[in-house]
Every structure is written in structure tokens, then in C-alpha cells.
N, C-alpha and C positions, 0 to 999 in steps of 0.2 A: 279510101279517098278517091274519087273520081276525075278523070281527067282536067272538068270545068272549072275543080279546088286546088288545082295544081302551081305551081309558081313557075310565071314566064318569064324567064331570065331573059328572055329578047326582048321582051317587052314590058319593063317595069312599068310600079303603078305609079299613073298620073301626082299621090298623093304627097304631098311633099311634109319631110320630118320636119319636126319642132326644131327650135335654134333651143330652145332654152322652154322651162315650166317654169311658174311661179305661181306659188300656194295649190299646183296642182293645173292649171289653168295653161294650154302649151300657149308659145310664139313661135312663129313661121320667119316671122320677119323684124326689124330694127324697128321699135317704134320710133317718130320721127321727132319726138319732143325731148328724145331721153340727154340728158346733158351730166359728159362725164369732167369734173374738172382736171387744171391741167396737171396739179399735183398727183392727184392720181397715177398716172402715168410716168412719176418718173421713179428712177431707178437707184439705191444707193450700193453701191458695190463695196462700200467699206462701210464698218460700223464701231466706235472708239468708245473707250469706258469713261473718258473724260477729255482734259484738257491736254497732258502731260501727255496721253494717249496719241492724241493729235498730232501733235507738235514731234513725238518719238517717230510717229509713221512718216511726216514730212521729212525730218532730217534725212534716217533712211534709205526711205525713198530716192533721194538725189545724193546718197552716199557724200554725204556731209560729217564733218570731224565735229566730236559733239562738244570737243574743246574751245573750236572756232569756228565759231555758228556766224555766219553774214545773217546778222539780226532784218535788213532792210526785206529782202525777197521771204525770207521767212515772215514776218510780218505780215509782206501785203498775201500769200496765199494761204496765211491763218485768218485774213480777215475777209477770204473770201468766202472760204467754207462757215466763217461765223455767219456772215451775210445770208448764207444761203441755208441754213438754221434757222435763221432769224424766221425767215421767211414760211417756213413751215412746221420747224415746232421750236415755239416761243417759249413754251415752258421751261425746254433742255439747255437756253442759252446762258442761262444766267454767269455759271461757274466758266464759259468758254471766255463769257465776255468780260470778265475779272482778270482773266487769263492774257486777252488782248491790249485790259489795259497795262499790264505789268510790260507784255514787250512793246508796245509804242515808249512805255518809260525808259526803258533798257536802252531801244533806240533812241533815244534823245540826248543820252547819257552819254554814249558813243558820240553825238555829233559835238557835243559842247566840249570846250577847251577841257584836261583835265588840272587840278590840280598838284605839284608838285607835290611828292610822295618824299617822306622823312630820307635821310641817308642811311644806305644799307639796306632799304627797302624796294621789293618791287609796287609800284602802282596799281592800285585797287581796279581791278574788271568788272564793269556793271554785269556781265555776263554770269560770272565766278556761284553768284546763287540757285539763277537758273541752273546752271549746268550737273551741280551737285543734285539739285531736283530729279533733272532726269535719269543720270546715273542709275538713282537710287529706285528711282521708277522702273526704271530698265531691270536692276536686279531682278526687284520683286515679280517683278512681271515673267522673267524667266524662271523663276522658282514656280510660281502660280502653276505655267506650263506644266514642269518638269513634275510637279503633284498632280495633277491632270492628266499624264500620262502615264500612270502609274496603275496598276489595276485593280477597278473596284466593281466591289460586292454589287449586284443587283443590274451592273450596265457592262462589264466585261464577262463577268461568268454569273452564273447563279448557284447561291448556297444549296446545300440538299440536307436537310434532319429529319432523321433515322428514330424512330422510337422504339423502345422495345416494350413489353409489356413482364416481362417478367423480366428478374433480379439476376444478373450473373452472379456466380457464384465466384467469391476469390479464392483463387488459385496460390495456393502458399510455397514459397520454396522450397525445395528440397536440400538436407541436411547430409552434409559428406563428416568424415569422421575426422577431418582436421577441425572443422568447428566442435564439435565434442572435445575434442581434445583443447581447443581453444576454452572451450566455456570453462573445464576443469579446472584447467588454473587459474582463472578469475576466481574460484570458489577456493580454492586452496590457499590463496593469496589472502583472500579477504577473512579466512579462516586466522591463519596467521596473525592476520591483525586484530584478531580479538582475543587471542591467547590468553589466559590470565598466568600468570607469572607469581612463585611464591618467595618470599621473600622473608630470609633467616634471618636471624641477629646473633652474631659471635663476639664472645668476650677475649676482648684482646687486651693485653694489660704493656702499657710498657715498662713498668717497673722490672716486671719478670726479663721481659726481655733484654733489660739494659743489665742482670744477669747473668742470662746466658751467656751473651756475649762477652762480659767480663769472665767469666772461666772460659771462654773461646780460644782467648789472648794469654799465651804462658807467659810467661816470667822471662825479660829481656829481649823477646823475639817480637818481631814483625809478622803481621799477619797482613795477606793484603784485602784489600777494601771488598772485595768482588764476595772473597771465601764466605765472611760472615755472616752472609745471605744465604738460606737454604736453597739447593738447587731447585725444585718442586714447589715452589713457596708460590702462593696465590697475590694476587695486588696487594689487599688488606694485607698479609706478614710479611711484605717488601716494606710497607710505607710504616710499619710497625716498629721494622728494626732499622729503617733510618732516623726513624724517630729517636730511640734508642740511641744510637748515636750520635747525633747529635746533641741530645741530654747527656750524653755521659762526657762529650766535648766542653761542654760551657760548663759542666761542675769539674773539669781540669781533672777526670779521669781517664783519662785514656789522651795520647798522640796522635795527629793525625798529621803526614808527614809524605814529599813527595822528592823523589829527585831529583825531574828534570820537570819544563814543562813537558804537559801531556803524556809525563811518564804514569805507570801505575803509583797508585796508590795505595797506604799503607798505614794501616794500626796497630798500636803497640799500648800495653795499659800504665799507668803510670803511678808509682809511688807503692807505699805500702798500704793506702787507706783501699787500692782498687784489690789488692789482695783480699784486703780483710772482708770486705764486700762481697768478693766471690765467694770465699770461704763460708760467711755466714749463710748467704744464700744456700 
């Protein structure tokens, strides 16, 4: 590059930049017809989702009790910002100006005498409706935040998915010798319960028995109740030879006789017909 192509920083060039291109085409300068209106230029530093919105920000704002709203100043600077809505976007006013008319009624309500309220009662607040509105505005509007604040997918962090192209293989636990030992007896258990079980049939007479027992029992003596029961004897020839006695009770062969209570007990046979019985036997 040559001296002549050089750039004189002492001496820039006469030519002066664009302000501005449109469709490609620069401007040096303001054209002198251009006309900006004056909404244009103005400024809103707050922006409300509605009415309640509004009204929430004013209260506030001047750190007002939202139990006891001065309905009059609130008023006239709700109907100032309606005003100035109105003005430039007409479409947005509708639901503001529904809004304004409720508190002119409010306040009107305040100014006229009240009616006297039942006894035992306090007196109806035109306020009392609103106020539960905003409350409840209030909540919500805190929750909205506090889910908002909260961190989400795609605007606090971003997901990341991982593909794989082959199959892992599963991995199966490992076997210690208390589960063996465990599984066993579930198998021994369950064995158990299917056992089959064989099942006799024995000829137990109590004739015979009310026999025996009758040559048991000598002649004029007491035997006690427990003896005439084999020592070894299974359920079935326990219930055999009660039986037995008990039969040879109600055919008034044999005694059965006690000397105190809860003393032992004691059988003795009775008469000559129990002899002859034994004997035949």
C-alpha cells in the first residue's frame, strides 16, 4: 500500500457518515418533513396485568393498609392512569374502566349516610369486597412469582440426552450363602405342606373295654379314677375308656365316688351283676 492510500488521521475525510440507510439508500441528514407523533415518545415504566394489578401497585406504593383503603385519592389516581390509557390504547381500557366504575360506587357508598346494622352486628363495609379481591390477587400473584422463580428446563439450565447405540447388559446380583440358606427353607416349608399323610382305621370296641375295666376293679376296693387309664394309651384309648365308664356308670355298674371337693377320684364296681360280667368276659 502506498503512501497516497494511507489514512490521515490529521486529516480526515471531508465525507460525512450516514445517520441512518433505508432500503439500502443512506441519510446524512433529518429529513425535514419527517413527523414523529408525540406518543411515540413517551415512556411507561410500569406495566400491570390488569385492574387488581393496578390498584395492588397503587396501594403499595404509598404503603397503604389494604384493610383501610382512603377510597377518594385512590380513585381519582386510578382514574388518572385510566385517562391516560384511554388515550393511547383504547382497546386495553375496557376491563380498567369496569374497575373505575366499581370504586366511584364504593365511594359513593362511603359518602351516603349508612344504614343502621341489626343488633350484635357490625355494619356492612362497601369496601369489605374489594378488599378480599385484592388479598386474594395478592396471593396468587405471589405464588405466580415464587413458580417463576423456581428453575426451568430450557431458560435456567439446559437438558442434555445421551444416546447409546447398543444395549447394556444387566448386571444381576450376586448370591451370598445366607440367601441359599434362605431359599432352602422356603422349599422345605412348602415341601411340608404338601406332605400326604396316611391315615389307619382301628377297631376300638367299648364293650371290651367296659370289661377290662370291670376285672380292673376287685371286689370291695376303690380304685382311683386316673389307674384305669393305661399309662401309654394314645387319644383314641383315653376317649375309649371314658366312654366305658361312663357306660358302665348309667347301667349302675360301678361307683363313682369323691371325698372332698377336688379330692381324687375313685371307682369301685358294684353289686354282683359287675362280678358276673367280669367273669363272663
Amino acid at each position: 500500500m502506498t503512501s497516497d492510500a494511507a489514512l490521515d488521521l490529521a486529516h480526515p475525510s471531508p465525507e460525512q457518515k450516514p445517520l441512518a440507510r433505508v432500503y439500502g439508500e443512506p441519510y446524512t441528514e433529518l429529513p425535514q418533513d419527517l413527523y414523529i407523533p408525540p406518543e411515540a415518545l413517551e415512556i411507561f415504566l410500569e406495566t400491570f396485568e390488569g385492574p387488581l394489578d393496578l390498584l395492588l401497585y397503587l396501594i403499595r406504593r404509598q404503603n397503604i393498609n389494604v384493610l383501610d383503603i382512603p377510597m377518594a385519592e385512590l380513585t381519582r389516581q386510578y382514574l388518572g392512569y385510566v385517562e391516560m390509557m384511554r388515550r393511547t390504547q383504547l382497546e386495553l381500557a375496557a376491563e380498567y374502566l369496569l374497575m373505575a366504575a366499581v370504586l366511584i360506587e364504593i365511594k359513593s357508598r362511603l359518602l351516603l349516610p349508612r344504614p343502621p346494622a341489626p343488633a350484635g352486628e357490625e355494619p356492612e363495609d362497601p369496601r369489605a369486597e374489594l378488599v378480599r379481591r385484592l388479598l386474594e390477587y395478592e396471593q396468587m400473584k405471589a405464588a405466580a412469582q415464587a413458580l417463576d422463580a423456581l428453575p426451568l428446563a430450557e431458560r435456567d439450565f439446559a437438558t442434555v440426552r445421551v444416546w447409546f447405540e447398543r444395549i447394556a447388559a444387566t448386571r444381576l446380583p450376586e448370591v451370598a450363602p445366607e440367601d441359599l440358606r434362605s431359599a432352602w427353607i422356603t422349599l422345605v416349608a412348602r415341601a411340608k405342606a404338601y406332605r400326604h399323610h396316611k391315615v389307619t382305621r382301628e377297631e376300638l370296641s367299648v364293650r371290651a373295654e367296659m370289661s377290662r375295666v370291670l376285672k380292673a376293679l376287685p371286689a370291695g376296693r376303690y380304685v382311683e379314677f386316673v389307674d384305669l387309664f393305661a399309662a401309654h394309651a394314645d387319644v383314641p384309648h383315653l376317649v375309649v375308656t371314658f366312654l366305658a365308664l361312663l357306660e358302665l356308670a348309667r347301667e349302675q355298674l360301678v361307683d363313682i365316688a369323691q371325698a372332698e371337693p377336688f379330692a381324687p377320684i375313685y371307682v369301685n364296681a358294684r353289686g354282683e351283676r359287675a362280678f358276673a360280667l367280669a367273669a363272663d368276659s
